[in-house]
N, C-alpha and C positions, 0 to 999 in steps of 0.2 A: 476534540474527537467525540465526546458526548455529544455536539450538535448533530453528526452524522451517524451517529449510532441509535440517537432519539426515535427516527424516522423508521429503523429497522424494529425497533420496539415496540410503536405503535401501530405497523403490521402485522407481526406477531399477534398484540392484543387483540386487536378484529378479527385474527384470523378463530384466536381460542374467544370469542365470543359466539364467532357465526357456527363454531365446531365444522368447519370444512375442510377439504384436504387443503395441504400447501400449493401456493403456485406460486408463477414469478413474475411482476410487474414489471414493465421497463416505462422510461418517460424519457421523450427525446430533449435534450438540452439542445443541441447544436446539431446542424448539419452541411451539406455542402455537397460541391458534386465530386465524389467517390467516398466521402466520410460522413461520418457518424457518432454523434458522442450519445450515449446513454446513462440515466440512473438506475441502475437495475437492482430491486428489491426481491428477494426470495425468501417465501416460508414456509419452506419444507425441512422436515427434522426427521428425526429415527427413524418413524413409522411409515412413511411414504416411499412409495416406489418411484427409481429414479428411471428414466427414462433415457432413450440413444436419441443425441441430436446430433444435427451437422450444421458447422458454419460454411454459410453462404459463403464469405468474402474472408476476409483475416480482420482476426479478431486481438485487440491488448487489452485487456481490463484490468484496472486497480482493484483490490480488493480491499474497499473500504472499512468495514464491518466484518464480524461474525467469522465461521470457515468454513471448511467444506475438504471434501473430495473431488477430485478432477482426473477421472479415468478418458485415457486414451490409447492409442496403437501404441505409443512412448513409455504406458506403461501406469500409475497413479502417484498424483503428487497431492501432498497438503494444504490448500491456499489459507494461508493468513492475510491478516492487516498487515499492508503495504508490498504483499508479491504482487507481480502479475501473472495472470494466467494467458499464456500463449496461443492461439489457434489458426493452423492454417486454411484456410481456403480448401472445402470438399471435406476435410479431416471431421469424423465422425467421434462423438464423444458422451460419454454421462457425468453428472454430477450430483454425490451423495454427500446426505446429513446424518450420518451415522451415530455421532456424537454428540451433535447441539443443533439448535432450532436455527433457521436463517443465517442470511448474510445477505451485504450489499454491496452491490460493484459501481464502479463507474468504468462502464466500456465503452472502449474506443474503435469500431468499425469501420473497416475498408473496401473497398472495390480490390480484387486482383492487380487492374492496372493501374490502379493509384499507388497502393502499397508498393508493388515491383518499380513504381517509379523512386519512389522514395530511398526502397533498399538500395538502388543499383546509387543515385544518388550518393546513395553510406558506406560506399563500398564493396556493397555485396557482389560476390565473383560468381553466383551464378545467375540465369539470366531469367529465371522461375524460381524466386528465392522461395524456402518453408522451412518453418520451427523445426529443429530437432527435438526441442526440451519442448517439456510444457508450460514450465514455470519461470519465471526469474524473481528469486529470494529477494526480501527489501536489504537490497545493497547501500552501501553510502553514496554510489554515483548517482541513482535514482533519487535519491533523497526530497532535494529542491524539485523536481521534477513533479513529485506527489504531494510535497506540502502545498506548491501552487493548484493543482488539481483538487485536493482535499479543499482548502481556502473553496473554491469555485464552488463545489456539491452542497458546500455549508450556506452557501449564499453571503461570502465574508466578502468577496472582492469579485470584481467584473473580469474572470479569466477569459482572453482572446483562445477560445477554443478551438480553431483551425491551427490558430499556430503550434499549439501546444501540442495536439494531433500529431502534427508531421515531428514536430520535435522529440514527442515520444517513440514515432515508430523508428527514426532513426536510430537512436541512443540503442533501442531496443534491439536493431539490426547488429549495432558494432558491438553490444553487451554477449550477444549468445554465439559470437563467433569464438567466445572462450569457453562456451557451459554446454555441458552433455546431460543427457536425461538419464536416470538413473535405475533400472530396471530391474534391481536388487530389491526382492520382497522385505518386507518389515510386518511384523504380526500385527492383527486387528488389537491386540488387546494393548500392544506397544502405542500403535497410531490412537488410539481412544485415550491412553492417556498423557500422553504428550498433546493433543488436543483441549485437554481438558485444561490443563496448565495454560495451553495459550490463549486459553478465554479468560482463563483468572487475569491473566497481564492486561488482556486487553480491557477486563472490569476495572483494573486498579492496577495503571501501571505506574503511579508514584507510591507506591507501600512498599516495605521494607523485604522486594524479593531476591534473596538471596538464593545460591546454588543451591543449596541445602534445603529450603523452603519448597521452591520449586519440583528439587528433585520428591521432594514428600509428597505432595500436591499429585505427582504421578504416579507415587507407590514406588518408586527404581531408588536404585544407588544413583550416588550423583556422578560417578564413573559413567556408569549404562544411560543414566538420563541425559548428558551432555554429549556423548555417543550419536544415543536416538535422536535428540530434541536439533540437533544439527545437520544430521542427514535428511531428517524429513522439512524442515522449516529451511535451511540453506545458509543459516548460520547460528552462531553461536548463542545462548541464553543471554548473556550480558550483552553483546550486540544488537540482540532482538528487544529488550528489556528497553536498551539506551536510546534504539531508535523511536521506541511507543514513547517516549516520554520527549525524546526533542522534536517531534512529530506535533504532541500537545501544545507543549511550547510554543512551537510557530504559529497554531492556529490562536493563540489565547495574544501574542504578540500582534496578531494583525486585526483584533477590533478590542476595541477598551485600553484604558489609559495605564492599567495597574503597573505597580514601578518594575523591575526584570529582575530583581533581588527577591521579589513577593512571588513571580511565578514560575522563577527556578527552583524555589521552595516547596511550592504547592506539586512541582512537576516531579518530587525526588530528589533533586541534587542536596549535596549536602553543604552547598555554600558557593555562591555566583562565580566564584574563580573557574571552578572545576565546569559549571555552567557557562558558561564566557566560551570557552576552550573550546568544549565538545560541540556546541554551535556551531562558533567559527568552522571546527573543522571538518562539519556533518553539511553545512550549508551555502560554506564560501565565505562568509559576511559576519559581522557581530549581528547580537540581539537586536541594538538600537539600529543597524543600518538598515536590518530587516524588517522591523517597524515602520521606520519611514518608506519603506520603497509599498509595501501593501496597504498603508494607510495614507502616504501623499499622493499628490495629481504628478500629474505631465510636466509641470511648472518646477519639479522639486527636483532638482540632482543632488545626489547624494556623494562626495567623497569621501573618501577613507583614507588613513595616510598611516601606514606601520609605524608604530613610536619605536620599535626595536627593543621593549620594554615587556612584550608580551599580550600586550591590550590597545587596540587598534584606536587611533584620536580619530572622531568621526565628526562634519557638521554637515551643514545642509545648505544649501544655495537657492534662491530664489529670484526666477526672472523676474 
């Protein structure tokens, strides 16, 4: 995660060199005809005025880095590391830095009739599908989904980014046919510091943060803090906490050799068993199957064979 947060820092820096207002870069990765993948960098904070934009087309983006506000007709949600923020097609929107400097996305751009190809594809029953939410929390289904895209922004691994495209907006289609947008206000001074906490995690999300810590970090009781920090982020402290850290994991797992006991350690856990587990079952796979599949070629299939034991017997095959 620090490979892709590096990048938001060192725009930041130019920007407090040049003392200019913030704006927002984009750089095209990939495209195609009705998509678009982008690295979008923003450094706008506090003091900058946020402006009304409208997406052309339908829009998914990861949020990589940093947070933000993401006010629309739906209402305002919080983006962290690893929600998406949702946007339909014509749907008018702003987005504020109230609390901390920049963030960075990797968004995913559609054409109307690409995307409606896609949804009716996933299911979707109407025949002009559009967002209701704005967001989708970093869920455990999304999970693999963003460690491979994350792996991609970092320059860690060669992601097939059309396919991934389609495979995100579908997931994304059959994901928000469960989730409603939440139009219940939450106070500035609540959102600021629930905020502020999520950048502490996101500084240092293998330190020893407990409920307790966290809830201080915000000034709340850990009652009101697990309350707030769940209705605005879309899940739990411990859930958000577990996902930053097996998040790192995967990216530190897919370049360099270091052994999976050194960086289940470095990542927080408190010993490779309880690491082992929460992988497995955040990503489908152990650590090492997950190693080989981002670090081998084409030539390499991986099997896995449940010992029944609790710890997956893994080798590799080689044509």
């Amino acid at each position: 995660m620090a490979k892709i947060a590096v990048e938001l820092e060192r725009a930041l820096g130019q920007r407090a060199l040049n003392g200019g207002p913030g704006h927002t870069a984009a750089r095209m990765l990939a495209q195609g005809d009705g998509w678009t993948v982008s690295d979008v960098v923003c450094t706008s904070g506090p003091a900058d005025r946020s402006f009304e934009e409208r997406h052309a087309g339908f829009s998914i983006a990861i949020v990589a880095a940093g947070s933000f506000q993401y006010r629309s007709w739906a209402g305002c949600e919080l983006m962290t590391p690893g929600s998406l923020l949702l946007g339909t097609a014509g749907q008018c929107f702003e987005c504020e830095h109230k609390h901390g400097m920049g963030d960075r996305c990797l968004s995913f751009g559609y054409s109307p009739e690409y995307f409606e190809s896609i949804a009716s594809d996933a299911g979707a029953r109407d025949s002009k599908p559009q967002f209701r939410t704005l967001r989708v929390p970093p869920i455990r289904p999304l999970s693999p989904l963003i460690a491979r895209a994350y792996a991609g922004l970092a320059g860690l691994a060669n992601v097939p980014w059309e396919e991934l495209s389609v495979k995100l907006a579908a997931q994304t289609v059959e994901l928000v046919g469960g989730l409603s947008s939440n139009p219940r206000e939450i106070s500035p001074s609540a959102v600021a510091r629930v905020t502020r906490t999520v950048r502490m995690i996101e500084r240092s999300p293998d330190a020893g943060l407990t409920l307790e810590r966290m809830a201080s970090e915000a000034r709340l009781s850990p009652y009101h803090f697990l309350r707030i920090f769940e209705r605005l982020t879309g899940v739990t402290p411990h859930q958000y906490v577990l996902r930053a850290r097996l998040r790192n994991a995967a990216m530190r797992l897919a370049v360099g050799n270091a052994r999976v006991l050194d960086i289940a350690l470095d990542c927080g856990f408190g010993d490779v068993s309880n690491f082992n587990h929460a992988f497995r079952a955040e990503f489908g796979v152990s650590p090492r199957v997950h190693r080989l599949r981002t670090q081998g070629d084409s030539k390499v299939v991986v099997l896995e064979q449940d010992t029944g034991q609790g710890s997956p017997l893994s080798h590799a095959v080689t044509f």
